[in-house]
N, C-alpha and C positions, 0 to 999 in steps of 0.2 A: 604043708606039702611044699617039695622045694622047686625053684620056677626052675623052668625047664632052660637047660645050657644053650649058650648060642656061641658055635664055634668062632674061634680068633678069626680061623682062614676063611672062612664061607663069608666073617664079616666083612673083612678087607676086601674078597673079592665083589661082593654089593657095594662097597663104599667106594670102591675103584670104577667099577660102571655106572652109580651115581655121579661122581665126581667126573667124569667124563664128559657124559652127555651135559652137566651144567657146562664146564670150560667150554664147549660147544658156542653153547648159549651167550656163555659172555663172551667171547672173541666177535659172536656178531653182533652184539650190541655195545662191545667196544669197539667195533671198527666204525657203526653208526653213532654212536657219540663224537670219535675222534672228527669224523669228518662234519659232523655238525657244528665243531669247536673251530674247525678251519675257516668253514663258512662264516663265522660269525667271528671271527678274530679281529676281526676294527669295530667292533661293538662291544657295551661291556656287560656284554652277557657271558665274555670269557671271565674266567676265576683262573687264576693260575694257581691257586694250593689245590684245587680240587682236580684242577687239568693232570699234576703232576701226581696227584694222590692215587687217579686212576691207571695212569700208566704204571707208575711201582704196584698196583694191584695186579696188576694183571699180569707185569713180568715174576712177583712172587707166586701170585697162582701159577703160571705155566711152570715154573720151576719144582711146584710141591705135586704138579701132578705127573710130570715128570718123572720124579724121583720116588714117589709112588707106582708109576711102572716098570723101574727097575727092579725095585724090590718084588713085585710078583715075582717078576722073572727070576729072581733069585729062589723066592720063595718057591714056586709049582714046578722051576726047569731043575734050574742050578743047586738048587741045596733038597732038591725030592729024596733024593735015597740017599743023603748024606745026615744031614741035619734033621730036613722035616721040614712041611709048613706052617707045621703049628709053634710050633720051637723056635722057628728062625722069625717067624715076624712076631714071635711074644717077646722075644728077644729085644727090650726098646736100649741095649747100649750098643749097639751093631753102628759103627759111625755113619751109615749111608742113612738110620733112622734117624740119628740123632740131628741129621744136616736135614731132611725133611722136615722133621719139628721146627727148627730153627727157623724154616720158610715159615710155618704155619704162625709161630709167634710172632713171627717180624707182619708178617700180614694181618691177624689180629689186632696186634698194636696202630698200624696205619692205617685197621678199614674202622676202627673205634675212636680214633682221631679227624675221621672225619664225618662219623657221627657227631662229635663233641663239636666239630666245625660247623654243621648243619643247626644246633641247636644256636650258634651267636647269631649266624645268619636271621633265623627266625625269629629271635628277640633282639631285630635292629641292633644288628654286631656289639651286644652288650657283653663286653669280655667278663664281668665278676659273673655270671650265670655259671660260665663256664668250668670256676677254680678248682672247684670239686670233682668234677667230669676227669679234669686232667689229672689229679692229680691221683683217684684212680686208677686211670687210663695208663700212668708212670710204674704204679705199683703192679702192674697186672704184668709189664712190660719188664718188670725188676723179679717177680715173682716165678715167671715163662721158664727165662733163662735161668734163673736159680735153680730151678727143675731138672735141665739137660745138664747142666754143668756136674749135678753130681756125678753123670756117667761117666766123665772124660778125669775124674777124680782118679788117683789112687783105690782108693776104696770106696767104690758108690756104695749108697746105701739107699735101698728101695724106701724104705721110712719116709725119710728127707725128700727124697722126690716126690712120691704122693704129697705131702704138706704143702710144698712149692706148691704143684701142680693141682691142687684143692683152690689155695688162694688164689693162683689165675684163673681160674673158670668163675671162681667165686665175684672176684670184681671187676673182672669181665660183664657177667651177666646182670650186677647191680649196676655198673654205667648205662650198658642197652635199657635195661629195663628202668629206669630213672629217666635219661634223657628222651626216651621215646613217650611217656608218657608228657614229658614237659614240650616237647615239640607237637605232639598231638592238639595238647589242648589250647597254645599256642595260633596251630593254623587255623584250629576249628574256629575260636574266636574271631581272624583276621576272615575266615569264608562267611562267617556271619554277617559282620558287618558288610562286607563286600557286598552279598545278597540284598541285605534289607537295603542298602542306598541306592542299588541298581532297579531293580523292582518293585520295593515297597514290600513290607513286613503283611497286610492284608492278603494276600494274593497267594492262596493257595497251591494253587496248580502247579508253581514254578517250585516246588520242592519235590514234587514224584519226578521232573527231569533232572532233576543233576545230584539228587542224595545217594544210589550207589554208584556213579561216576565218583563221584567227591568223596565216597567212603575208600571206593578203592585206591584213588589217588593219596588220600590222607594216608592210610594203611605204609603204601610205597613210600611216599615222601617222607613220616614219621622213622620209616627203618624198623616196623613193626615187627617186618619176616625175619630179616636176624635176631632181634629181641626172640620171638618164638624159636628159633636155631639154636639160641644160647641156654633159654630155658633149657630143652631138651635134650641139651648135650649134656649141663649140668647133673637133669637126674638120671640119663644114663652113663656118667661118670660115678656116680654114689653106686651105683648098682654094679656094677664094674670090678671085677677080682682085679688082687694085686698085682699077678703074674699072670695075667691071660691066658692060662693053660686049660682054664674050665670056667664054668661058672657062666654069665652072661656078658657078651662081648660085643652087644650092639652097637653099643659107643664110639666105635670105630666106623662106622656108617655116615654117623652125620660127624663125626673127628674129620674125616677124609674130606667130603664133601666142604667142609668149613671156609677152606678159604675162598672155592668160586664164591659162595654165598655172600661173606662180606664183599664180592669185588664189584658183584652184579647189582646189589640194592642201590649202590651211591653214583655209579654207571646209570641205572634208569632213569635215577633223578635229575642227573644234568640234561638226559635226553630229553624228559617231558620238562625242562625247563627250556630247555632252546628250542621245543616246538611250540611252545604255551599252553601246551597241555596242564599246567600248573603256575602257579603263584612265581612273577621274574623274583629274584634275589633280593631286587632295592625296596619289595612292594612292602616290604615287613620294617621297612623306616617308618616310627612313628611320627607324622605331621600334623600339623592343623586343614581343615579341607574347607578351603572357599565356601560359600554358600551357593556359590552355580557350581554347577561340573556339566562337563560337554561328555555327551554318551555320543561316540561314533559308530556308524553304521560300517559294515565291512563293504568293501568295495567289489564286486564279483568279476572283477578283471584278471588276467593270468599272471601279472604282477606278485601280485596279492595285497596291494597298499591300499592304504585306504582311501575312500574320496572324502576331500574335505569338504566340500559342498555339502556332503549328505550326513548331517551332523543335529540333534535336538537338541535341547536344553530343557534342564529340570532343576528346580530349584527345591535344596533343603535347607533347615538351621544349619548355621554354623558353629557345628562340633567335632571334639578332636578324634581322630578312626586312628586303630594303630592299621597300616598302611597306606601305602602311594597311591589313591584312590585313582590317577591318572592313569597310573600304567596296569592297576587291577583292571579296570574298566573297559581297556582297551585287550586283557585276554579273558575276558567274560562277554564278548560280543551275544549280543542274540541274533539270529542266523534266522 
């Protein structure tokens, strides 16, 4: 039996008020990131590739969903009893889609460069991790564009484009899903160690408080959610007719949505880095860790600094932990 069609225009207009309501969401958590980055600009909890990486996110997202609402308007006002809405947004060589697309690649390419960013960070900025990631990350970026450009051809040829447009999503979705599962296992290792040195490996209790905190924060921090976004655009790209005129057109749903999505994941994660909700950046340098370490208590003043008076000492072997056990320890406070 054949699956049931899912119209071109009904999809766009879902993927138009999905994609809304997220740009929503990230203008407010980018306006609270940006200003958590001001606050913190004589400390170097600034990054300026990721500082700059969020703002080009978020002016390519406001641009693609912009131009996403022109095109309704084209589609349901301006071209209703001319063209059609089915016709006119199946239509992908219409210049106003093709300058859309080009937002959505350009934004792909830079929210997956700083996935591949994310992953040196958490192997203590070891650049060879990353050779592969980018060079990926280049072909997806070479393959985007080689997609749209047939339109502006003399003679496009829908063939040619589907192939492009197969191998960007294609290794698109092998970078996320590659480097998400290497940063995953990554952080897991560094919260491990981190736990057993702060409280001792015996000690029950202290894993039913922070294992779905630390699951959901890994989740985020790993860039798991776009991994899952890519999945899913993928296999609603295979399912996907040539010409959108019939057939199933879901793909256009989370297409549209796509680029708040990569702006918002790497958005939250500088947030819960410059609150401490997560692992600072330097903590994943691996060092040697003394044999004392000073556990400090938090200070309950409106400061919020700490009192150095009120400080224990614990002593373990000394062995090497991949992170800054200093500054782990100091956002693992127990409260």
């Amino acid at each position: 039996m054949a699956s049931r069609a899912f119209p071109i225009d009904e999809a766009y207009l879902i993927g138009g008020w999905l994609e809304s309501c997220l740009w929503g969401l990230f203008t407010l958590l980018f306006a609270l990131s940006m200003y958590s980055i001001y606050k913190k600009r004589h400390e170097n909890a600034l990054r300026r590739f990721t500082t700059i990486s969020i703002v080009v996110l978020y002016i390519l997202a406001t641009a693609h969903i912009s131009i996403g609402l022109v095109r309704l308007i084209n589609a349901f006002i301006r071209q209703r009893d001319t063209v059609g809405p089915v016709e006119y947004l199946a239509d992908i060589s219409v210049p106003l889609n093709v300058a859309k697309d080009w937002f959505y690649i350009t934004n792909l390419f830079v929210g997956d460069l700083v996935v591949v960013w994310r992953l040196c960070v958490v192997w203590g900025r070891n650049g060879w991790i990353a050779v592969f990631p980018v060079i990926l990350v280049l072909g997806e970026l070479v393959a985007g564009y080689g997609a749209i450009i047939q339109w502006i051809l003399p003679n496009p040829s829908l063939d040619s484009s589907v192939q492009w447009g197969t191998a960007m999503f294609a290794m698109s979705m092998a970078t996320n899903t590659s480097v998400t599962a290497v940063i995953a296992a990554r952080i897991w290792y560094v919260d491990i160690y981190t736990i057993l040195s702060k409280r001792g490996s015996s000690n029950p209790g202290m894993q039913g408080g922070i294992r779905y905190h630390r699951l959901i924060l890994l989740l985020l921090e790993s860039g798991a959610f776009i991994t899952l976004a890519k999945i899913i655009e993928f296999i609603l790209f295979w399912m996907a007719p040539g010409d959108g005129l019939d057939g199933n057109n879901a793909l256009y749903i989370i297409y549209e949505a796509m680029p708040q999505i990569t702006g918002i994941v790497p958005t939250v994660i500088i947030y819960a880095v410059n609150h401490g909700y997560t692992h600072h950046d330097d903590c994943y340098s691996t060092r040697t860790v003394s044999s004392t370490l000073m556990f400090a208590r938090a200070s309950k003043t409106e400061t919020g600094l700490r009192d150095p008076s009120s400080t224990t000492t614990a002593t373990v072997s000394s062995m090497t932990f991949a992170g800054n056990f200093d500054e782990v320890l100091a956002h693992r406070e127990v409260v």
